[in-house]
C-alpha positions in Angstrom: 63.4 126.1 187.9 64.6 129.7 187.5 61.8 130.6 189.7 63.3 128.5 192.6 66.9 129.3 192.1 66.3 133.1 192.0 64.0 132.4 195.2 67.4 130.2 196.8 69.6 133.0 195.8 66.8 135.9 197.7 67.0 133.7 200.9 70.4 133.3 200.9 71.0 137.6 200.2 68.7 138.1 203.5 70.3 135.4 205.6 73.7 137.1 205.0 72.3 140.0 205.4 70.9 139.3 208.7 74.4 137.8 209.7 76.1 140.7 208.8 73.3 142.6 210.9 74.1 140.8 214.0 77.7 140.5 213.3 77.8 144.8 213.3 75.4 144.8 216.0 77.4 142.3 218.3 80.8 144.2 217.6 79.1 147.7 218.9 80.2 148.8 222.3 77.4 149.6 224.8 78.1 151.5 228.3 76.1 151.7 231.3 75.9 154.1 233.9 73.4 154.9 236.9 73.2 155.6 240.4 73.1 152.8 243.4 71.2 153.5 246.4 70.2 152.2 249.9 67.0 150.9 249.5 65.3 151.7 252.6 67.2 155.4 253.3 67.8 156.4 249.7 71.3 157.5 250.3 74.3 156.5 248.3 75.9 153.5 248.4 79.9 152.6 247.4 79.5 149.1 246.2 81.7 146.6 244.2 79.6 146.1 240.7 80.7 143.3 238.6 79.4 142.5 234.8 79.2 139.5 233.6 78.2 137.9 230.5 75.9 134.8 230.1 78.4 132.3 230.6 79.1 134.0 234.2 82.4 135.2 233.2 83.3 139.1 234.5 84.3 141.2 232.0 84.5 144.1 234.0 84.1 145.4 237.2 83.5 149.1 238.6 82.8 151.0 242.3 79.8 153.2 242.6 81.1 156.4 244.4 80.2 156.9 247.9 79.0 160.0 247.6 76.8 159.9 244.7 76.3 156.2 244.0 77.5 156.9 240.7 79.0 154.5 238.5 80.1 153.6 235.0 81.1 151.0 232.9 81.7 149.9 229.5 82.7 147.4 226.9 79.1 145.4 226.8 78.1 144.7 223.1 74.6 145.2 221.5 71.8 142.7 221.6 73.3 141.3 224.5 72.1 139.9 228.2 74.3 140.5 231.3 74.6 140.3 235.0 75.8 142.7 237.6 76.2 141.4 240.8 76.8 143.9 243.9 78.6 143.0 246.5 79.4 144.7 249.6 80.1 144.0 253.5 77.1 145.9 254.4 74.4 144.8 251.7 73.1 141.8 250.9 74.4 140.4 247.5 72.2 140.8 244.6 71.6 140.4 241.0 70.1 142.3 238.2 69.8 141.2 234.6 70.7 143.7 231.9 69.6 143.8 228.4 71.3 145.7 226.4 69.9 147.3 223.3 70.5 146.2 219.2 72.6 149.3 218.0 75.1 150.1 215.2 76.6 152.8 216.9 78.2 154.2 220.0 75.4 154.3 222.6 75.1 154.6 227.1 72.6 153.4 228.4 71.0 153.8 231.7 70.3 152.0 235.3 69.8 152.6 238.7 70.2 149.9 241.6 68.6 149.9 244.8 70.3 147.6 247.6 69.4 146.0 251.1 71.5 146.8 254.2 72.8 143.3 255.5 72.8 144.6 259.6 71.0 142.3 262.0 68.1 143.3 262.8 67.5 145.6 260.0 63.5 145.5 259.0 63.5 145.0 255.2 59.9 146.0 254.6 57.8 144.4 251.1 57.5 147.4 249.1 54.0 145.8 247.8 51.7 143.8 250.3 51.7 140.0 249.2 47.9 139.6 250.6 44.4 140.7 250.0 42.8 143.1 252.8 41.7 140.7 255.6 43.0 137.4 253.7 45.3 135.6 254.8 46.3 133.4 251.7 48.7 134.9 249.3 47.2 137.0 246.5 47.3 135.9 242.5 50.3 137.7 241.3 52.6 137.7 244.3 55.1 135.6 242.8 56.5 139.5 241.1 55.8 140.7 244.3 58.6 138.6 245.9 60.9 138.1 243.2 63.1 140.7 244.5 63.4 139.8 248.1 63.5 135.8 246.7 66.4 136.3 244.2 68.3 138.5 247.2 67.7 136.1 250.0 69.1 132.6 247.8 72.4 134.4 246.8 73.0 135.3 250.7 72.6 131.8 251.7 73.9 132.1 254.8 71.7 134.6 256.1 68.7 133.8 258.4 65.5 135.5 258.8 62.7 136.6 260.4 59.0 137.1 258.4 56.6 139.5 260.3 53.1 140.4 259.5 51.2 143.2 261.5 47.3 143.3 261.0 45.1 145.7 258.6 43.8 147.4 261.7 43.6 147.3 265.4 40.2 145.8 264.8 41.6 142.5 263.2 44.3 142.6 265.5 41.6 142.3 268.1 39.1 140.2 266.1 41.6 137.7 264.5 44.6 137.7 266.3 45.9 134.6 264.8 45.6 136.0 261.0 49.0 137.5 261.2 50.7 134.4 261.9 48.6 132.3 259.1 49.9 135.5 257.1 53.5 134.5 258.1 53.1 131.0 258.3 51.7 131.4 254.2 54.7 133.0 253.7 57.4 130.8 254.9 55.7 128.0 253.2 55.8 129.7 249.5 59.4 131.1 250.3 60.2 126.8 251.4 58.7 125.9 247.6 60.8 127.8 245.6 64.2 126.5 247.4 65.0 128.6 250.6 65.6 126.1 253.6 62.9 126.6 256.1 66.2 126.3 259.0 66.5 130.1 257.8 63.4 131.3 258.6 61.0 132.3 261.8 58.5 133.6 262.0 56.0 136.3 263.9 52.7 137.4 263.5 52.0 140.6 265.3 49.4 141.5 268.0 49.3 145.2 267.2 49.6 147.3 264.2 52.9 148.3 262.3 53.7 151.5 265.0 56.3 152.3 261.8 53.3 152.6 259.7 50.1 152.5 261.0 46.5 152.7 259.0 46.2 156.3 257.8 44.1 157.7 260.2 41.4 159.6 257.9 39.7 157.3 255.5 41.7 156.3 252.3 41.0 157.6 248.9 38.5 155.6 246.7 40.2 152.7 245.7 42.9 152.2 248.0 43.1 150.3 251.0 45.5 149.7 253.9 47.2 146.4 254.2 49.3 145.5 257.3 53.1 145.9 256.6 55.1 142.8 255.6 58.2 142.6 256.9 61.9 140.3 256.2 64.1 140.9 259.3 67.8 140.0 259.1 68.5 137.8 261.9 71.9 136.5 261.6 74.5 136.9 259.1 
């Protein structure tokens, strides 16, 4: 009996001890600061960032500067998840999920946001190729892949789009003119299954290769291989 009381009265010393943890850790305030930039140029971008907390509610709001991309803001607690939305005229909205770290003290944290220009006809290219060398079905592991250009694309609803795929060489352009399209066309249909409405999209599979970036022309390094450029092309807005 005095075995299992004095066992009650351990587990009850580390559950309040764990409140009072998470208690001191929620009550700590957390800033963040970082630099937003224009994805495709690297310049600085002046943007409208908003925090929220889980339940979508802003609790604060801040302007990177135009110059820099600089920003700041505070009052996040510890141990917590948030939001910050951007928003601008000129870039497509987008959303990044923040974590911020359990701490009993004072602490700034950093992160850097990269941003897509939202000008028609702008050529937003896939920063990793979705698709094997010569395959046209999309590779194991694209879903991370196009998780960023997904999450953009369904917050900017209203924004319609073109998918272009050039070839891995002139030699498939010439051999397998039609793999681009399948390319494009296996696009379109995975972009369709996770919720975008196929009204928004076209598509276009190319006949030459990308003249923005074309196959290297000595051979690659062991190991790596050129894959024809992947494009999303703002269409209408």
């Amino acid at each position: 009996m005095k075995l299992i009381l004095r066992a009650s009265l351990t587990l009850v010393a580390l559950f309040t001890m764990l409140l009072s943890s998470n208690a001191q850790f929620s009550s700590t305030v957390v800033a963040v600061r970082g630099v937003v930039l224009n994805e495709l140029t690297g310049e600085p971008v002046k943007i409208k960032i908003q925090l929220m907390d889980e339940t979508g509610k802003t609790i604060n709001r801040a302007f990177s500067n135009s110059k820099t991309g600089e920003y700041y803001m505070t009052g996040l607690r510890a141990g917590l998840t948030y939001k910050c939305r951007l928003v601008s005229e000129n870039f497509l909205m987008e959303e990044f999920t923040l974590h911020t770290p359990n701490t009993d003290r004072y602490l700034e944290i950093s992160r850097d946001f990269m941003v897509k220009p939202l000008i028609e006809g702008k050529k937003i290219p896939l920063k990793v190729p979705p698709f094997e060398l010569r395959k046209s079905k999309i590779k194991f592991g694209a879903a991370m892949i196009l998780e960023d250009i997904i999450s953009a694309l369904k917050l900017n609803d209203q924004v319609k789009f073109e998918i272009i795929c050039y070839p891995d060489s002139e030699k498939q352009a010439n051999e397998s003119p039609d793999m681009t399209l399948s390319r494009a066309n296996a696009l379109k249909d995975y972009f369709v299954t996770v919720g975008i409405s196929p009204d928004r999209i076209s598509i276009t599979g190319a006949k030459q290769v990308d003249p923005d970036n074309p196959p290297p022309a000595k051979k690659a390094a062991k190991g790596k291989r050129y894959i024809g450029t992947t494009y999303v092309v703002i269409k209408s807005i």
